[in-house]
C-alpha positions in Angstrom: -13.8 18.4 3.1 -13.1 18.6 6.7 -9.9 17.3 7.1 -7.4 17.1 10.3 -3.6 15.9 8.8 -2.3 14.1 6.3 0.9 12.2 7.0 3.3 8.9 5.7 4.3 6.1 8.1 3.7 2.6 8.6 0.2 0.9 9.1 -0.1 -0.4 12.7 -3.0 -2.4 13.1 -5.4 -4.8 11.7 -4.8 -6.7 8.7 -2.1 -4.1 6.6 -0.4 -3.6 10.1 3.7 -2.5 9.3 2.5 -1.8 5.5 3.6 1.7 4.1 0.9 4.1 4.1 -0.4 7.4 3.5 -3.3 9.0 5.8 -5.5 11.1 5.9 -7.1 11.7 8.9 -10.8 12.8 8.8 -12.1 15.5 11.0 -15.4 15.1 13.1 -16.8 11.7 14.8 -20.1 10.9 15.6 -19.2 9.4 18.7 -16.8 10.1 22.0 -14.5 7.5 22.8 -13.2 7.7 26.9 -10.5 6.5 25.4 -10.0 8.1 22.0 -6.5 9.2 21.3 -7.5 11.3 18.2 -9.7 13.7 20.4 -8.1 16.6 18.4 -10.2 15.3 15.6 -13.6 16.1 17.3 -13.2 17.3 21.0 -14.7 21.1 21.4 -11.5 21.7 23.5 -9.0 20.2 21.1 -9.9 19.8 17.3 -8.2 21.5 15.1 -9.6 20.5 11.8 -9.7 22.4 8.6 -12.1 22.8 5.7 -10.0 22.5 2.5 -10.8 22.1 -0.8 -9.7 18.2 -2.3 -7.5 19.7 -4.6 -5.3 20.3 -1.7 -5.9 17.1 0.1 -4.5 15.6 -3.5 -1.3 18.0 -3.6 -0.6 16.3 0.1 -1.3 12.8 -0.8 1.0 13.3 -4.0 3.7 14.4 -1.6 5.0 10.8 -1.0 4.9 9.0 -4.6 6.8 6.3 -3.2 3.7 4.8 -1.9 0.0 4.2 -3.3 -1.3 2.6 0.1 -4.2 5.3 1.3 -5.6 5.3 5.0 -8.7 7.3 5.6 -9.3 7.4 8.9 -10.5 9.7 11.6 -12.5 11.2 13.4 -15.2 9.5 11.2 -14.1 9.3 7.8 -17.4 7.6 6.8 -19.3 11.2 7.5 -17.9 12.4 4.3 -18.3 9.6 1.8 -18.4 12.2 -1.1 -14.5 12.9 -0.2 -13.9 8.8 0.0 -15.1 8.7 -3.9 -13.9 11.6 -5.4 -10.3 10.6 -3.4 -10.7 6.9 -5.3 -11.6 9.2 -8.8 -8.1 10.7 -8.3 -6.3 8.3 -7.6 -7.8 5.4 -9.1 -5.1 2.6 -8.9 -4.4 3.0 -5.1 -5.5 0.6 -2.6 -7.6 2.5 -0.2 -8.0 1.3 3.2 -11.1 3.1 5.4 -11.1 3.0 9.4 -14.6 3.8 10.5 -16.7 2.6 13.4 -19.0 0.6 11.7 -22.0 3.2 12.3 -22.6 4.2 8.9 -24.4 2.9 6.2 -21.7 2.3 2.9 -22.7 4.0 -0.3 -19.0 4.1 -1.3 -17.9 0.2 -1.6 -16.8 0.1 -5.2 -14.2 2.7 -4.1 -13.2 1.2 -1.0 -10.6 -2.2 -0.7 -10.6 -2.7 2.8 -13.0 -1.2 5.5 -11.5 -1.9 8.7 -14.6 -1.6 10.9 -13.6 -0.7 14.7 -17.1 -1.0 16.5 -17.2 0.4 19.7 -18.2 -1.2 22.4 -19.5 0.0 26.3 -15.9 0.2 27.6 -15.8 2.9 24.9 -18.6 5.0 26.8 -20.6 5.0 23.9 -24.4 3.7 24.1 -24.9 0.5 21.7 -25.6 1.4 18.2 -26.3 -0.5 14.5 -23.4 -2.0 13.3 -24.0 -0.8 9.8 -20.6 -0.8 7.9 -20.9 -4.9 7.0 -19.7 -6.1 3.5 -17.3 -8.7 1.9 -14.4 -5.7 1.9 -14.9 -6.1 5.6 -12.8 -6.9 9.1 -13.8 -5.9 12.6 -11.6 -5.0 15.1 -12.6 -4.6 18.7 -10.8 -2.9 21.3 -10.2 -4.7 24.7 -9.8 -3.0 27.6 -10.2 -6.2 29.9 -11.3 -9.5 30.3 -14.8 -8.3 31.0 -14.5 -7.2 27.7 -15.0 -10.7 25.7 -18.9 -11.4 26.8 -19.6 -8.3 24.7 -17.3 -8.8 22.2 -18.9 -12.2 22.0 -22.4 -11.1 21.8 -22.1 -8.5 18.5 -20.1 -11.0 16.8 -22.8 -13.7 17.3 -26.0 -11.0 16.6 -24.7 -10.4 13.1 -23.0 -13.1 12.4 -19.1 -12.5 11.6 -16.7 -15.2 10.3 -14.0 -15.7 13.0 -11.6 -15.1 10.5 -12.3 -11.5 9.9 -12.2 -10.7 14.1 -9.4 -8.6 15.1 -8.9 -7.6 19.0 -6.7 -5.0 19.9 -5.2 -4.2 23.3 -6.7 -0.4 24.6 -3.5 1.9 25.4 -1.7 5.0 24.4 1.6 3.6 25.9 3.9 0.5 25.2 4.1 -0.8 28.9 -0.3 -0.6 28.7 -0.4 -2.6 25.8 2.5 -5.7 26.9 0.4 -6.0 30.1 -3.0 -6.8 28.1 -1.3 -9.0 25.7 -1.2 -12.0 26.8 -4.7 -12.7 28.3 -5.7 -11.2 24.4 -3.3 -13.2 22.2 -4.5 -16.5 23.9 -8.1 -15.2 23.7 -7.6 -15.1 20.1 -5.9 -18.6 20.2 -9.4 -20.5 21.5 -11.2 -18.7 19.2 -10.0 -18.5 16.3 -9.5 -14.6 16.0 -6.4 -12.5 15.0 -4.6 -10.0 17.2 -3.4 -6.9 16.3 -1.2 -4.8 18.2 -0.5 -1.2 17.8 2.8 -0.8 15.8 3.1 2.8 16.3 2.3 3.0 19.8 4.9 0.2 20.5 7.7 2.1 18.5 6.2 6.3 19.0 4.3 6.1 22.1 1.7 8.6 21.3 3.3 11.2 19.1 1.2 12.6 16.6 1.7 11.8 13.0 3.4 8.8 12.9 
């Protein structure tokens, strides 16, 4: 598989956020967040991604028995669904947990617990796409940059159709003092509409160091 890092910390978003966790971060994305804080995952100029064999991506994962919480995330984890199954083959009483943007159709849901589905919207710099990652395992968490940010937030969660209780928006910021100052328009967002927030635990505790 192509595969960036694998390391322990703490979940910080969405619906596991502060839960012990391992990840393992995905190399490769199909799209190019402005915004992206993982560029090293995908970015010409940056990625350093390596093509191992699973046997060693297992050996890393093994490396913290203390936990049986598995992130995949990216990058694009959902680019290399073979690696998703033959990861739940392995290790078949974990709970895994897969960030994705949406963009991908799932043939790996029995594996999967939770897909936390981060679709990307125009503040991203992306150009619209299929939200294709929708099942019952399923929340979707939007990143908000602004206030100008809800309309569109609004219309993808009205053109296919997700439950309130399932939407997740996130402040947009690689430093503490940038996500406080979009909190509070976001939290009482969430309020009138019946959404959760999510902050960014390790942003608010690392900044943004890598691997934590």
């Amino acid at each position: 598989m192509i595969l960036n890092e694998v390391f322990y910390s703490v979940q910080g978003e969405g619906k596991n956020a502060g839960q012990p966790a391992v990840f393992v971060r995905f190399g490769n994305c199909n799209l190019k967040c402005s915004w992206c804080d993982t560029k090293y995952t995908w970015h010409p100029d940056l990625q350093d991604n390596t093509s191992v064999e699973l046997a060693a991506v297992y050996e890393k994962v093994r490396a913290y028995p203390q936990c049986k919480h598995l992130i995949l995330t990216g990058g694009e984890p959902m680019l290399q669904q073979d690696a998703i199954r033959a990861l739940r083959s392995e290790f078949p009483d974990y709970y895994i947990e897969v960030e994705t943007n949406g963009s991908q159709p799932v043939s790996c849901y029995d594996e999967v617990d939770l897909f936390t589905v981060s679709y990307k919207t125009s503040n991203s710099g992306n150009p619209p796409y299929e939200l294709k990652t929708r099942n019952d395992k399923c929340i979707y968490k939007f990143v908000v940059c602004s206030r100008n940010d809800f309309g569109e937030i609004e219309e993808v969660i009205s053109r296919y159709e997700l439950p309130a209780s399932s939407i997740y928006l996130m402040p947009e910021g690689v430093s503490r003092d940038a996500l406080l100052e979009k909190q509070p328009f976001i939290v009482d967002y969430c309020a009138q509409r019946g959404y959760n927030f999510t902050s960014r635990l390790h942003i608010l505790t690392w900044g943004d160091k890598r691997g934590v």
